[in-house]
Backbone as XML, in Angstrom:
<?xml version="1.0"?>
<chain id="A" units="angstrom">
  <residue number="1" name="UNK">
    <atom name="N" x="-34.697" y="7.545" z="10.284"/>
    <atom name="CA" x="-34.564" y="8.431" z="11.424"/>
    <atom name="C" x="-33.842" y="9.721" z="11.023"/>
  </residue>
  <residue number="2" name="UNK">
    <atom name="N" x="-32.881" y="9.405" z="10.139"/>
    <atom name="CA" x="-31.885" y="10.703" z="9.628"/>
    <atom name="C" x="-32.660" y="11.398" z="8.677"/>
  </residue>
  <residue number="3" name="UNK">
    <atom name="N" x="-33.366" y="10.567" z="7.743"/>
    <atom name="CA" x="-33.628" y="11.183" z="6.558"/>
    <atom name="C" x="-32.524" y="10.816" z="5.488"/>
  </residue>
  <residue number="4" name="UNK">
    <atom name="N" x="-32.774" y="11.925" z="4.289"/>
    <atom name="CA" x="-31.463" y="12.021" z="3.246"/>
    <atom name="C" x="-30.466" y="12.244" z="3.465"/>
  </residue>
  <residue number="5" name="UNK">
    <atom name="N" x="-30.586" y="13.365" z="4.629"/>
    <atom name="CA" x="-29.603" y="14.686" z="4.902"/>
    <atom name="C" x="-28.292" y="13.780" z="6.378"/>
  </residue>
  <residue number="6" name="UNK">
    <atom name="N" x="-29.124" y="12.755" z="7.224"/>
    <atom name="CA" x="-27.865" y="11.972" z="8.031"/>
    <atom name="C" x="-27.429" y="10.721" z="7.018"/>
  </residue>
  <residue number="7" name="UNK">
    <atom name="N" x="-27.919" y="10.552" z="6.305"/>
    <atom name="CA" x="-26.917" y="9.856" z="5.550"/>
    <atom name="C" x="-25.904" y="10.359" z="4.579"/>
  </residue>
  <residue number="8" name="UNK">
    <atom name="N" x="-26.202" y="11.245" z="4.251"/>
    <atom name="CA" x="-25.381" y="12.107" z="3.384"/>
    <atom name="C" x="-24.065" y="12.474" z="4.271"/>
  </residue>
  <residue number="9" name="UNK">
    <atom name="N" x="-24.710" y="12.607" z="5.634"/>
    <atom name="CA" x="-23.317" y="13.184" z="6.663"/>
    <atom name="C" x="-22.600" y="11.287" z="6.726"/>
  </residue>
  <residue number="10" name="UNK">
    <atom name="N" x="-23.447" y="10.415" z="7.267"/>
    <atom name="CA" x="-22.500" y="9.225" z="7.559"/>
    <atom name="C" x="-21.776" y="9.033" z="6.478"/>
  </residue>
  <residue number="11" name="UNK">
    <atom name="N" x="-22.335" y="9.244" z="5.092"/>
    <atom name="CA" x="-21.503" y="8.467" z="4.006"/>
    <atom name="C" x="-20.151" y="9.604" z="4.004"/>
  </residue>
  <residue number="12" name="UNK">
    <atom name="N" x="-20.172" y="10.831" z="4.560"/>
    <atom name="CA" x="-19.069" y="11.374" z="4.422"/>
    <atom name="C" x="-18.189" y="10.822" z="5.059"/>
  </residue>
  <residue number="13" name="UNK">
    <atom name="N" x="-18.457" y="11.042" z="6.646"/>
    <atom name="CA" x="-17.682" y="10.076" z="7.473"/>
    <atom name="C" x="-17.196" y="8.894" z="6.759"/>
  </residue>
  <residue number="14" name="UNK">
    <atom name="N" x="-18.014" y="8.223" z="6.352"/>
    <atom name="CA" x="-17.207" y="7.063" z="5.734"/>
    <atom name="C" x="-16.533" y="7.278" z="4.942"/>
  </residue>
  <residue number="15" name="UNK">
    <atom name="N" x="-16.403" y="8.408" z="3.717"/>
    <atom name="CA" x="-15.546" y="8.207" z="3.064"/>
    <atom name="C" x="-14.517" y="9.025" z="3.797"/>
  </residue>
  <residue number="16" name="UNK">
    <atom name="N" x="-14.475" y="10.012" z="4.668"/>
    <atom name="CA" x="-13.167" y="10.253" z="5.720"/>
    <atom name="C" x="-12.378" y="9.355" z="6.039"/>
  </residue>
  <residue number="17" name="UNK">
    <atom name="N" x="-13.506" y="8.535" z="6.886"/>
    <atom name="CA" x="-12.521" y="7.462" z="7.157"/>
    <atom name="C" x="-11.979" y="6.573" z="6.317"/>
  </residue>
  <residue number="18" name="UNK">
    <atom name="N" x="-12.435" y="6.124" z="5.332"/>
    <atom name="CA" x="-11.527" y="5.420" z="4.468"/>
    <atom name="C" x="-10.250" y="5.616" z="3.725"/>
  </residue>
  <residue number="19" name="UNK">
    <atom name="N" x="-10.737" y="7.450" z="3.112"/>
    <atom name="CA" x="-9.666" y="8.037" z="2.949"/>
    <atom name="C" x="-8.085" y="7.995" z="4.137"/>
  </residue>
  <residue number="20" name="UNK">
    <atom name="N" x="-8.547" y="7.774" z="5.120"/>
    <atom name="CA" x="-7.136" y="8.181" z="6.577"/>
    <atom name="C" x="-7.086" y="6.705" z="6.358"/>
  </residue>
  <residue number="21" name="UNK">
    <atom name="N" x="-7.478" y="5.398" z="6.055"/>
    <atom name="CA" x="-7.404" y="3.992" z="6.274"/>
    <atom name="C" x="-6.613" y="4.198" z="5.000"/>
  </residue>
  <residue number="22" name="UNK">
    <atom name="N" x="-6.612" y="4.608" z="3.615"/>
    <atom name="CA" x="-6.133" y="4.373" z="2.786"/>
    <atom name="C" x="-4.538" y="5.062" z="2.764"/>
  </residue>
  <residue number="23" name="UNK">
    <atom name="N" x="-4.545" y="6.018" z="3.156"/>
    <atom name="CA" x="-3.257" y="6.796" z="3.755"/>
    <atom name="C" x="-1.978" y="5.970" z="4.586"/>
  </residue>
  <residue number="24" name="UNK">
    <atom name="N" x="-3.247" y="5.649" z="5.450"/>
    <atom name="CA" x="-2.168" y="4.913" z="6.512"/>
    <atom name="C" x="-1.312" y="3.533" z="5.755"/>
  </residue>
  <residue number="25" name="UNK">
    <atom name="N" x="-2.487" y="2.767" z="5.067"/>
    <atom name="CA" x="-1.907" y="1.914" z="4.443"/>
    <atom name="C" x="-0.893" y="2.025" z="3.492"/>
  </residue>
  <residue number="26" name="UNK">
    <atom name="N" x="-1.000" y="3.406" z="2.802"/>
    <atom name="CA" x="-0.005" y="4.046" z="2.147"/>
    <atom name="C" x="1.079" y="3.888" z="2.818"/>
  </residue>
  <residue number="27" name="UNK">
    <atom name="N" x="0.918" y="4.946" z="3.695"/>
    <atom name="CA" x="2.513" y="5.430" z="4.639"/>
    <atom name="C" x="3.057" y="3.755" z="5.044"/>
  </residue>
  <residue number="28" name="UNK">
    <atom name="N" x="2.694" y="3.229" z="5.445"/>
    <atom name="CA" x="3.347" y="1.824" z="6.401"/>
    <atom name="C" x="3.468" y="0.930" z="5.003"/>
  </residue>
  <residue number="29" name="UNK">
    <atom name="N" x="2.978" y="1.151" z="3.689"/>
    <atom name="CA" x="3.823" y="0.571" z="2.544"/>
    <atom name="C" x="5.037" y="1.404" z="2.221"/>
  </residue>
  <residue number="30" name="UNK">
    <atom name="N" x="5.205" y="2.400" z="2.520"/>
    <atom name="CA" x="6.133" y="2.957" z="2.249"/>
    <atom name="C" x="7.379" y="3.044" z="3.251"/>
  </residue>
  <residue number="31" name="UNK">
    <atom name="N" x="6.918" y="3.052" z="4.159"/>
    <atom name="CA" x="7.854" y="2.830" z="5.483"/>
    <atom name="C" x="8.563" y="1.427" z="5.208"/>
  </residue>
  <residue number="32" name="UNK">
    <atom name="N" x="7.785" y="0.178" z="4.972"/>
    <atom name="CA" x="8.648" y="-0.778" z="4.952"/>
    <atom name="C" x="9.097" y="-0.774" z="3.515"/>
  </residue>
  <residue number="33" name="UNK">
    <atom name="N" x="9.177" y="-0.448" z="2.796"/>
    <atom name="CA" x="9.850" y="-0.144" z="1.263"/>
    <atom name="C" x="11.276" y="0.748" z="1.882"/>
  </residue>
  <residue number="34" name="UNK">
    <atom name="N" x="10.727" y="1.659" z="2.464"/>
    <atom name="CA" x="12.370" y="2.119" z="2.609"/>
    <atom name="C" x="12.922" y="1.887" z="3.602"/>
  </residue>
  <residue number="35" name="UNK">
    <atom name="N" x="12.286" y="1.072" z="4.517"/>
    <atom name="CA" x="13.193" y="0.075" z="5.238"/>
    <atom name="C" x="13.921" y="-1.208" z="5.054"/>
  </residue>
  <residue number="36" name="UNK">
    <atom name="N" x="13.017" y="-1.933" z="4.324"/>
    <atom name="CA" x="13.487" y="-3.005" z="3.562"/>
    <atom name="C" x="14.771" y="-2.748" z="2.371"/>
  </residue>
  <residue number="37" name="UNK">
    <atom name="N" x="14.372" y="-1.994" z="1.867"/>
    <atom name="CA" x="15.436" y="-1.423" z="0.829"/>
    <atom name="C" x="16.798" y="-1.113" z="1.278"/>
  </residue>
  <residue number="38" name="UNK">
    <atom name="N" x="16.586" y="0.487" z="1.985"/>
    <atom name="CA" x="18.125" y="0.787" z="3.172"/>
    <atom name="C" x="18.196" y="-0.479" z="3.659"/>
  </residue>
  <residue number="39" name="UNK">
    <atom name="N" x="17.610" y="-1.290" z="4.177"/>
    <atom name="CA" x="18.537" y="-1.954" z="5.184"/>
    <atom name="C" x="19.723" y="-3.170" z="4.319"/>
  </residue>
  <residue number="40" name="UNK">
    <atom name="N" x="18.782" y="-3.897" z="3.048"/>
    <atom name="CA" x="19.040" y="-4.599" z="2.351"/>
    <atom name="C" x="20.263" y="-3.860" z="0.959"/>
  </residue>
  <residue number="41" name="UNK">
    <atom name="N" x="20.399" y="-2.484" z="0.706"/>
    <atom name="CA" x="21.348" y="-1.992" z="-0.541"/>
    <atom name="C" x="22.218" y="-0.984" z="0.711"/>
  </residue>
  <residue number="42" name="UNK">
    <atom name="N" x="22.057" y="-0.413" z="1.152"/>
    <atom name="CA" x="22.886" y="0.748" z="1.735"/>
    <atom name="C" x="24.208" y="0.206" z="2.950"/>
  </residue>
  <residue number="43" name="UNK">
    <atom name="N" x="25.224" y="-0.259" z="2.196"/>
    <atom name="CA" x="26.238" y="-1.004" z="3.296"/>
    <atom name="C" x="27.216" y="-0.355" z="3.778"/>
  </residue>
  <residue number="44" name="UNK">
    <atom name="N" x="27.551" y="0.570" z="3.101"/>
    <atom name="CA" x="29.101" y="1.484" z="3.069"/>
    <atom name="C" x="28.916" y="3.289" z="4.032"/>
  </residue>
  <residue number="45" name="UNK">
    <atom name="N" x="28.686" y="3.618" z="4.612"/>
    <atom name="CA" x="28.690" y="4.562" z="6.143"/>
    <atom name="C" x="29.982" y="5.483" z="5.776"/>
  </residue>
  <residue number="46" name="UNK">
    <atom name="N" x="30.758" y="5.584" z="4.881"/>
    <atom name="CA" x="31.816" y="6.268" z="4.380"/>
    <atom name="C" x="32.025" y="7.728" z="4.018"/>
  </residue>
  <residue number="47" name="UNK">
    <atom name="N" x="30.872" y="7.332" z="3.194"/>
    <atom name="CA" x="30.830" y="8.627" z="2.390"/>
    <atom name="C" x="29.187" y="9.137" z="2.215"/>
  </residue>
  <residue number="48" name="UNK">
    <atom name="N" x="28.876" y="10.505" z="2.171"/>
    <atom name="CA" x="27.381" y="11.480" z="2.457"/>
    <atom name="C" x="26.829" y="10.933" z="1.339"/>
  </residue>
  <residue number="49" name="UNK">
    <atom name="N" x="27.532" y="10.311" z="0.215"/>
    <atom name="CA" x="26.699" y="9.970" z="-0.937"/>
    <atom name="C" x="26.430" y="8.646" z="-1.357"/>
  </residue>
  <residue number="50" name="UNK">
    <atom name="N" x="25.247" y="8.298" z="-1.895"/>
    <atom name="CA" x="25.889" y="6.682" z="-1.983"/>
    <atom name="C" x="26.234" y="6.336" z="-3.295"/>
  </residue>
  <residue number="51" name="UNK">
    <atom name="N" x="26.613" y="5.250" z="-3.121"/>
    <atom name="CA" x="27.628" y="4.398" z="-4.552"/>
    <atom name="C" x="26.498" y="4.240" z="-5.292"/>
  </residue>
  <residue number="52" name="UNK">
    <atom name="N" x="27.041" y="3.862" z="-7.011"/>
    <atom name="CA" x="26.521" y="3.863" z="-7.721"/>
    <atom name="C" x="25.789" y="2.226" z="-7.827"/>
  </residue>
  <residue number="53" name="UNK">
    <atom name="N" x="26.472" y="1.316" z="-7.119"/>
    <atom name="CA" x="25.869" y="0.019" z="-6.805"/>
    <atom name="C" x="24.710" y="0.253" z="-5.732"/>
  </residue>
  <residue number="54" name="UNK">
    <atom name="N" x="24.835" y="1.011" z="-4.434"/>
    <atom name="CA" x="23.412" y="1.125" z="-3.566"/>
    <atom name="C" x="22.259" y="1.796" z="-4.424"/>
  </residue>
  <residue number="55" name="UNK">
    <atom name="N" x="22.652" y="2.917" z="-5.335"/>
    <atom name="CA" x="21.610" y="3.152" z="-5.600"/>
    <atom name="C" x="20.972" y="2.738" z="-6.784"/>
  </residue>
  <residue number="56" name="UNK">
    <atom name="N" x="21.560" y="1.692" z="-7.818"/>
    <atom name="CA" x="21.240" y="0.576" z="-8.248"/>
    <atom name="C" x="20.451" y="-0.677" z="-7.567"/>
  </residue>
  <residue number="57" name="UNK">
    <atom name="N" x="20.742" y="-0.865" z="-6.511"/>
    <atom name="CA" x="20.159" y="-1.751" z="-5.677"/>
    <atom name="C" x="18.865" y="-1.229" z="-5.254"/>
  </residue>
  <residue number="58" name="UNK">
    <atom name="N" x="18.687" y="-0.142" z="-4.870"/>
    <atom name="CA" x="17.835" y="0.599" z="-4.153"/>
    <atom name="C" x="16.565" y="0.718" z="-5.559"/>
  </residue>
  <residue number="59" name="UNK">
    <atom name="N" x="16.640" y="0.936" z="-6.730"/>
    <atom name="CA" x="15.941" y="1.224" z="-7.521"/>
    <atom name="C" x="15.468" y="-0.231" z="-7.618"/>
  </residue>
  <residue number="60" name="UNK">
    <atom name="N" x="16.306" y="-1.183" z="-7.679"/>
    <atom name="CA" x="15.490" y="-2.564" z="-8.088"/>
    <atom name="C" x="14.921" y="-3.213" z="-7.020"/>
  </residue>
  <residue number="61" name="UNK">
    <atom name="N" x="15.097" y="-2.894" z="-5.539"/>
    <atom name="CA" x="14.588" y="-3.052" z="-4.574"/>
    <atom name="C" x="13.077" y="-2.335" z="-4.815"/>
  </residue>
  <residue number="62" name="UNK">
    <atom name="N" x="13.008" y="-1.301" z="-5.309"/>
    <atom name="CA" x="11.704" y="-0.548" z="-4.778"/>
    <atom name="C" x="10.717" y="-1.066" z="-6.043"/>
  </residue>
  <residue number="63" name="UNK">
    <atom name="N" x="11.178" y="-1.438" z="-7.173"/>
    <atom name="CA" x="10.878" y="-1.325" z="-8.254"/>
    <atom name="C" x="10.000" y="-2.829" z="-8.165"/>
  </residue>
  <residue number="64" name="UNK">
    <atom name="N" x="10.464" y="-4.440" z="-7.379"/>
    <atom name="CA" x="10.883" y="-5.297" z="-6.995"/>
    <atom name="C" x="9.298" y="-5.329" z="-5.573"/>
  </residue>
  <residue number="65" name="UNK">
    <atom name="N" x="9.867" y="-4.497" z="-4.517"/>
    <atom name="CA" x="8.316" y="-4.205" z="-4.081"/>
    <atom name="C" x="7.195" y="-3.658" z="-4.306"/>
  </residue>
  <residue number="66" name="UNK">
    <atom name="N" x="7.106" y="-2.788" z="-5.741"/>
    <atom name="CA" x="6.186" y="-2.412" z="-6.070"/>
    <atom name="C" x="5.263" y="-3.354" z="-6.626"/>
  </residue>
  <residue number="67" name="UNK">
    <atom name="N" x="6.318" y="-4.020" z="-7.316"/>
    <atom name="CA" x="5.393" y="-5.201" z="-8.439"/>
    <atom name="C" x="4.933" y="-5.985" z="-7.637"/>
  </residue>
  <residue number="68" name="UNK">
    <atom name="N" x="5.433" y="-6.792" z="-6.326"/>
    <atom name="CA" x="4.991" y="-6.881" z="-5.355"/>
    <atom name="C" x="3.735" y="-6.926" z="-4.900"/>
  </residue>
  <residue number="69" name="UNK">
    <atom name="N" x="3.341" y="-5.159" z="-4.204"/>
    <atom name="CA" x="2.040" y="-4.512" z="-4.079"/>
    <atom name="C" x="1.415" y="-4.783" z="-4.952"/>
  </residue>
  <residue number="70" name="UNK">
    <atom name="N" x="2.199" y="-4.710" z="-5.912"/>
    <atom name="CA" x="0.374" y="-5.094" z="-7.144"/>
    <atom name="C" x="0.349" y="-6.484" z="-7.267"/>
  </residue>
  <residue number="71" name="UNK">
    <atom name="N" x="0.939" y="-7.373" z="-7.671"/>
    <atom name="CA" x="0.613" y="-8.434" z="-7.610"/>
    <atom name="C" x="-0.391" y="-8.799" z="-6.395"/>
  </residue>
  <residue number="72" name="UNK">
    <atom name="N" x="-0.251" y="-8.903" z="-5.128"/>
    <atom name="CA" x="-0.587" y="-9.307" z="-3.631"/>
    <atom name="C" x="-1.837" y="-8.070" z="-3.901"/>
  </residue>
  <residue number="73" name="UNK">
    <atom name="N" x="-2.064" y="-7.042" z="-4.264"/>
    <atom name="CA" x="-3.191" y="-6.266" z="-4.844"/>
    <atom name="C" x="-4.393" y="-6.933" z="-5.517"/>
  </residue>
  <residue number="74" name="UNK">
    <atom name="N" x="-3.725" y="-7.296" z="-6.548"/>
    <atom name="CA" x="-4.418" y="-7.848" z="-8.085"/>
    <atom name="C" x="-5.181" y="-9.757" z="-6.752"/>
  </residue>
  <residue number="75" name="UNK">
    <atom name="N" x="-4.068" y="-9.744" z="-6.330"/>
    <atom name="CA" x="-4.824" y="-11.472" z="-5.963"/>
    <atom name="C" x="-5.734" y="-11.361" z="-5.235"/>
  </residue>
  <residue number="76" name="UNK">
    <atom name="N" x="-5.581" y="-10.192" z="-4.145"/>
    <atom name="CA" x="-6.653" y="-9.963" z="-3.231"/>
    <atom name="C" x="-7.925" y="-9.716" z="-3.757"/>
  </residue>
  <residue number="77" name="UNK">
    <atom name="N" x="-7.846" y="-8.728" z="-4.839"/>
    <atom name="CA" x="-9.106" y="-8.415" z="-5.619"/>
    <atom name="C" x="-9.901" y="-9.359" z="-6.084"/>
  </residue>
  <residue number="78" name="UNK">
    <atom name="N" x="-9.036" y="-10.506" z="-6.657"/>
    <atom name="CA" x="-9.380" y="-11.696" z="-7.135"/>
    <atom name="C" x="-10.213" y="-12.614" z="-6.375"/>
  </residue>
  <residue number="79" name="UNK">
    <atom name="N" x="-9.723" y="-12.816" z="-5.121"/>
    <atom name="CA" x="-9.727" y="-13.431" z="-4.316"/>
    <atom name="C" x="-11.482" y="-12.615" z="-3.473"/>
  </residue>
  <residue number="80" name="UNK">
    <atom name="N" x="-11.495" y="-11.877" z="-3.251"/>
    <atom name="CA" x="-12.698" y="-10.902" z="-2.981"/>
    <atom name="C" x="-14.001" y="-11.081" z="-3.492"/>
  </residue>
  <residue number="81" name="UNK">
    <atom name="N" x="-13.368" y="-10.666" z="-4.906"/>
    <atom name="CA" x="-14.725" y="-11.405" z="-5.891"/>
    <atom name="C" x="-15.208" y="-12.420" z="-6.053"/>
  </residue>
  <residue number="82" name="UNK">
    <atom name="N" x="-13.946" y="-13.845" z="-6.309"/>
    <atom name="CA" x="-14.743" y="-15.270" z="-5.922"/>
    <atom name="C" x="-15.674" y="-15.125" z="-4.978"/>
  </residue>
  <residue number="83" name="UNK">
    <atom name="N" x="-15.293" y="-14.455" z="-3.603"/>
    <atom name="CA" x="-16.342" y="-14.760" z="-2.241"/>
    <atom name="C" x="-17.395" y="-14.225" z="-2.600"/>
  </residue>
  <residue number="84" name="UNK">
    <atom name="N" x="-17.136" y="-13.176" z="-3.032"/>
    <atom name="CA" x="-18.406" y="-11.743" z="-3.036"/>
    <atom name="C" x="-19.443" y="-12.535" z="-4.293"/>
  </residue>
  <residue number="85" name="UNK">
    <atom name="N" x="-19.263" y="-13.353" z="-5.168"/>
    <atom name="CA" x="-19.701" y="-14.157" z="-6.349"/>
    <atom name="C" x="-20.295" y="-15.514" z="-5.476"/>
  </residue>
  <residue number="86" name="UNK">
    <atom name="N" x="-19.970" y="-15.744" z="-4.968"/>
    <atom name="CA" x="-20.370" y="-17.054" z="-4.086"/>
    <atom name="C" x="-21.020" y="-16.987" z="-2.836"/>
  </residue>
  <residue number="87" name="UNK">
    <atom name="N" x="-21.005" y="-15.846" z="-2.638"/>
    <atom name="CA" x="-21.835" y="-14.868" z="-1.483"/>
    <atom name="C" x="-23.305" y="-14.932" z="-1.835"/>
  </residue>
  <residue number="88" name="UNK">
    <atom name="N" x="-23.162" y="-14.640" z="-3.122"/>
    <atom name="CA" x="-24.256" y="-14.393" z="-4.229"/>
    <atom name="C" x="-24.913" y="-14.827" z="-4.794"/>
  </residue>
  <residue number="89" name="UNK">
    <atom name="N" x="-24.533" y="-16.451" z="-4.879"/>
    <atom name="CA" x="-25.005" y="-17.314" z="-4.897"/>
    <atom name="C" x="-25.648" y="-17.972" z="-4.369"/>
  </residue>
  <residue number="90" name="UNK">
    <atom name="N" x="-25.645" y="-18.070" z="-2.517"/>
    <atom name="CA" x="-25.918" y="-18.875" z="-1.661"/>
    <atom name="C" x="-27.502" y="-18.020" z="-1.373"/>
  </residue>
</chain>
């Protein structure tokens, strides 16, 4: 019905939208990284700067959820392909 030329427009859309899906998922990994983090290293309200222990904490906190993301990344992928392989099969 479109031709070449409406699919060329949907596949943009799609990759728009995936791009803003991939973002978001960004931002709200990052939101709880530095929520999880502050809430868990940052204890002392004293002083404008923080101690050399919070921001020790704070690095192995983030460092700690990153590996995290990839791990829970890496399994999903894993986990994807079995189906998508057995999908493929049937």
């Amino acid at each position: 019905m479109y031709g070449r030329y409406g699919n060329s427009v949907q596949e943009q859309q799609m990759q728009a939208m995936l791009e803003q899906k991939q973002i978001k998922d960004f931002m709200r990994l990052y939101a709880t990284l530095v929520t999880r983090c502050f809430d868990d290293c940052v204890t002392e309200f004293t002083s404008s700067a923080a101690s050399s222990k919070e921001i020790t904490c704070s690095r192995n906190c983030t460092k700690k959820m990153m590996k995290l993301n990839e791990r829970v990344g890496l399994r999903f992928a894993e986990e994807n392909q079995a189906l998508m392989e057995a999908q493929a099969k049937q």
